[in-house]
VEXZAPA-113371 format. One line per field, with one value per residue (C-alpha): residue number from 1; residue in one letter; x, y, z negated. Coordinates in steps of 0.02 Angstrom, whole numbers. Example, Ala and Ser with C-alpha at 12.3 -4.5 7.8 and 13.67 -1.06 7.14 Angstrom:
residues 2
resi (1,2)
resn (A,S)
c1 (615,684)
c2 (-225,-53)
c3 (-390,-357)
//
This chain:
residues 277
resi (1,2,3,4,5,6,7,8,9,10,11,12,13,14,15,16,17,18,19,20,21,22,23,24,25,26,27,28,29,30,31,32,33,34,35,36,37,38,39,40,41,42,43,44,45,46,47,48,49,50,51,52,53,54,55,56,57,58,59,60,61,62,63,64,65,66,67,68,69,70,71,72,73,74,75,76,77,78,79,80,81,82,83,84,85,86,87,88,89,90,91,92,93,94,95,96,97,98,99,100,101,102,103,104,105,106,107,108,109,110,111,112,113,114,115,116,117,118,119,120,121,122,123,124,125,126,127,128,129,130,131,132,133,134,135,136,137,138,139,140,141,142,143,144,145,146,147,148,149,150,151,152,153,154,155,156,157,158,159,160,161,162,163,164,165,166,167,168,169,170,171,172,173,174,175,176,177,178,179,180,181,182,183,184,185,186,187,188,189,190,191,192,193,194,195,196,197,198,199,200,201,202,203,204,205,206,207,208,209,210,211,212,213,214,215,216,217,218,219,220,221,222,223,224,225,226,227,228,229,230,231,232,233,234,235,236,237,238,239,240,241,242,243,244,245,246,247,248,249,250,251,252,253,254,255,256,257,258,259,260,261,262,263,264,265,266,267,268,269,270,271,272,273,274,275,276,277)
resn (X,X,X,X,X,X,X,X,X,X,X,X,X,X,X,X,X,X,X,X,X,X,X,X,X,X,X,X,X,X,X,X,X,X,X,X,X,X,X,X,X,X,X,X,X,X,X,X,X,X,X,X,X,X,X,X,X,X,X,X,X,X,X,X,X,X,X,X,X,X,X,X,X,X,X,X,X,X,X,X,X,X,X,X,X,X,X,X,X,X,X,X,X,X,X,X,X,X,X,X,X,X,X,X,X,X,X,X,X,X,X,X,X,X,X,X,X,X,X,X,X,X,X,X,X,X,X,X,X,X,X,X,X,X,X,X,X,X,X,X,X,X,X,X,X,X,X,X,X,X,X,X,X,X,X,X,X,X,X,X,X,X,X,X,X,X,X,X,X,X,X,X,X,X,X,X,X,X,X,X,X,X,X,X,X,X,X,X,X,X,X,X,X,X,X,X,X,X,X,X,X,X,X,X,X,X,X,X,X,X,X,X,X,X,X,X,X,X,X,X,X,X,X,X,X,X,X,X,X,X,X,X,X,X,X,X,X,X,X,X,X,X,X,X,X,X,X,X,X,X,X,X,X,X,X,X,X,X,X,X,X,X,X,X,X,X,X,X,X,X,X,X,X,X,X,X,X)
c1 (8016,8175,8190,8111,8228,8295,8150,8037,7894,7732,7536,7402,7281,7094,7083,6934,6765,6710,6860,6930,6754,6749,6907,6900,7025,6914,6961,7133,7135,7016,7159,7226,7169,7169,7124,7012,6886,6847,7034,7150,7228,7396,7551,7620,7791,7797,7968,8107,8278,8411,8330,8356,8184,8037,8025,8198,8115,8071,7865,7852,7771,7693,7634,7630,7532,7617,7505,7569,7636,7506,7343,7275,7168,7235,7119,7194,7181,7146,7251,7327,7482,7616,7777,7874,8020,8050,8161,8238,8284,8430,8360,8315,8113,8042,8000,7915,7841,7830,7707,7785,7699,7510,7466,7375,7427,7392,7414,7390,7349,7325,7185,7230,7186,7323,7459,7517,7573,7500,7641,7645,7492,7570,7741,7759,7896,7946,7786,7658,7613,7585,7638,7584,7729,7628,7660,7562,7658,7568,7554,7513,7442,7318,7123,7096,7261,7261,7209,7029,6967,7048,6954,6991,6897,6952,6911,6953,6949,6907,6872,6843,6739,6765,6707,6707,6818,6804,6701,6722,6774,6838,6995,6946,6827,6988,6966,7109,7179,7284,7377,7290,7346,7525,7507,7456,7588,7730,7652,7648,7809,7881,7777,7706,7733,7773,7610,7467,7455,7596,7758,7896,7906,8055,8156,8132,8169,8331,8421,8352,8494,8350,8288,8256,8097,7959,7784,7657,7502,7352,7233,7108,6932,6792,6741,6597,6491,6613,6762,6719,6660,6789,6967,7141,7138,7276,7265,7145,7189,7189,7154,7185,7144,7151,7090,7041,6857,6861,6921,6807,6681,6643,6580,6720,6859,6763,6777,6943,6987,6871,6979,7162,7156,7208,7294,7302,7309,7264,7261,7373,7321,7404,7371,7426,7430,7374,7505,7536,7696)
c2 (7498,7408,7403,7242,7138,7065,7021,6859,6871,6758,6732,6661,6573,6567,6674,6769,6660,6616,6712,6541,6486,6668,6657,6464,6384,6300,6156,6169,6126,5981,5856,5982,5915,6065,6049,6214,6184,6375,6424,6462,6330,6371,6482,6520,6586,6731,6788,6704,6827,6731,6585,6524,6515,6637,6643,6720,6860,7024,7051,7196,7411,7529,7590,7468,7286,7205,7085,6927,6921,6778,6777,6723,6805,6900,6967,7089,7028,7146,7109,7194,7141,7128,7214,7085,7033,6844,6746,6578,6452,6339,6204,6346,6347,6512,6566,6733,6833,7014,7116,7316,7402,7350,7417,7404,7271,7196,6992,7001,6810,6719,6634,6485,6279,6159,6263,6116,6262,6422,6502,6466,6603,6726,6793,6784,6921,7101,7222,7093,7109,7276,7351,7544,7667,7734,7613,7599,7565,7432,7463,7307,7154,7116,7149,7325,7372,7512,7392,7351,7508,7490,7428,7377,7431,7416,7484,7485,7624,7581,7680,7835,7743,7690,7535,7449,7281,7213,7218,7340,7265,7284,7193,7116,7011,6877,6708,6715,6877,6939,6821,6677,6712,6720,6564,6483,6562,6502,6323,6310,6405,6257,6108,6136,6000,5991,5922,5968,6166,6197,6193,6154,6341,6314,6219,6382,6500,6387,6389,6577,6622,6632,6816,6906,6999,6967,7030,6933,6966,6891,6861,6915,6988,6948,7024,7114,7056,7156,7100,6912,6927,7060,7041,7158,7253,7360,7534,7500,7575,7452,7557,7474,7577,7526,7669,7731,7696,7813,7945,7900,7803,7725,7885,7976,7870,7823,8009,8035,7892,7943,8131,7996,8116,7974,8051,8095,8023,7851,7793,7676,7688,7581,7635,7540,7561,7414,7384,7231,7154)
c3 (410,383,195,167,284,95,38,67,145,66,93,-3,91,63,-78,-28,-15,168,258,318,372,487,555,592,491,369,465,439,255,249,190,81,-101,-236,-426,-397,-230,-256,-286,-145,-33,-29,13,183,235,363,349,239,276,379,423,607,725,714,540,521,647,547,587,485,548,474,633,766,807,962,1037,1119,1309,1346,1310,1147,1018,882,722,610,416,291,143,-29,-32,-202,-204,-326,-419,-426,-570,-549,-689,-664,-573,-435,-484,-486,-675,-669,-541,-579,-459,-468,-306,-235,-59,100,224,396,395,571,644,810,828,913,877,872,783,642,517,456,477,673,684,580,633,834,829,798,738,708,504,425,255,228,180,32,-109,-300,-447,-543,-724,-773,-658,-802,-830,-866,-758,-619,-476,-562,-524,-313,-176,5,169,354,518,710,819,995,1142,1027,902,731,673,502,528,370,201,71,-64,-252,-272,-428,-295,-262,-311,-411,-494,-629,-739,-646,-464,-532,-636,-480,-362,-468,-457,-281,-258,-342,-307,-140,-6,166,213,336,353,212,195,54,-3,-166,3,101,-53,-75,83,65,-65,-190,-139,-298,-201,-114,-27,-75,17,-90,50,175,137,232,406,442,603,713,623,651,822,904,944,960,1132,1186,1139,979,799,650,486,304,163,-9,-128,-295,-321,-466,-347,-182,-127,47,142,120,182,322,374,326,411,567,541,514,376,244,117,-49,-240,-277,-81,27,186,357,525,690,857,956,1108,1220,1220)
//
């Protein structure tokens, strides 16, 4: 999965209700003032193309999570994530964000207190985020578009059984959406600070060479029981599926993804092998 090494690589953070609660970062934002308290808190870098350090390191598979060499806890974070085009005006701000491809993704993160930036949870080398092969061309990223009608659902197999990781979910359930989301991406592209959790993003896009695409991935849905209380072990299966709820419902993905039988019209599916490092 090399053809994204050009592109930027983004995150929106707390753009699903409680998810920051379940995975313990609440915390992490509590100096972080926002104009919306039920908006999103702000954007993360996990990959900017040649930058020195471990954010210059390419994290993403389609088929492979590498856990860390020492121990630490790693959750899997089921995300859509936005195939985009980004435009820059003179002064170097980002001026339109055009979403072309939606699919399943992985924003695989350490758990771990102490780290001063999200990004030091996110990208701890080769094969730890996940984008699926099977890409959906957005038709437009408005209400009544193609990705009203998708939802999101995510499982682990371990030890021979299957079990739902995190909610299923329409993806019209984000905080922020549509026209919205983008609105407030561009803002914080361009005005976010270095401060607490966050990091200057326009800086980072800058010194980038201004990359004319990136992955956006719009945030993490909330975990089921199992999901918030269960970990990444070597030799477990992380499944993402986003899919066409005109098309199927939650029965039937669950058994095609029990049969790894996920295939088909109006599905993006990501599968990973959980290995140690």
């Amino acid at each position: 999965m090399d053809s994204y090494k050009n592109f930027v690589g983004l995150g929106v953070a707390g753009n699903f209700a409680l998810h920051l609660e379940q995975a313990g970062e609440s915390a992490d934002f509590k100096d972080v003032v926002s104009e919306d308290p039920n908006g999103p808190k702000g954007v993360f870098p996990f990959y900017i193309p040649g930058r020195e350090g471990q954010l210059g390191v390419y994290p993403l598979s389609c088929d492979t999570i590498i856990l860390p060499k020492e121990a630490c806890n790693v959750q899997p974070e089921p995300e859509v994530a936005l195939i985009c085009e980004l435009t820059y005006d003179a002064e170097g701000n980002v001026s339109a964000i055009t979403p072309k491809f939606f699919g399943a993704y992985n924003d695989c993160s350490l758990r771990k207190e102490g780290a001063a930036k999200i990004s030091h949870k996110k990208n701890w080398g080769e094969g730890t985020k996940g984008l699926s092969r099977t890409l959906i061309p957005i038709d437009s990223f408005e209400q009544g578009g193609i990705m009203d009608r998708y939802r999101i659902a995510s499982f682990v197999r371990r030890e021979g059984m299957m079990m739902r990781y995190g909610e299923d979910v329409e993806l019209t359930g984000y905080s922020y959406f549509h026209g919205k989301l983008i609105e407030w991406l561009k803002n914080q592209l361009n005005t976010q600070e270095d401060f607490g959790p966050l990091e200057p993003i326009k800086n980072y896009l800058m010194e980038a060479g201004s990359p004319a695409q990136a992955i956006i991935s719009i945030g993490a849905t909330r975990y089921t029981h199992f999901g918030e209380t269960n970990f990444l072990q070597d030799g477990d299966e992380v499944i993402v599926v986003v899919y066409d709820n005109d098309k199927y419902c939650m029965n039937p993905i669950l058994s095609m993804a029990n049969r790894g039988a996920l295939e088909g019209e109006g599905i993006s599916a990501l599968i990973q092998k959980v290995v140690r490092g």
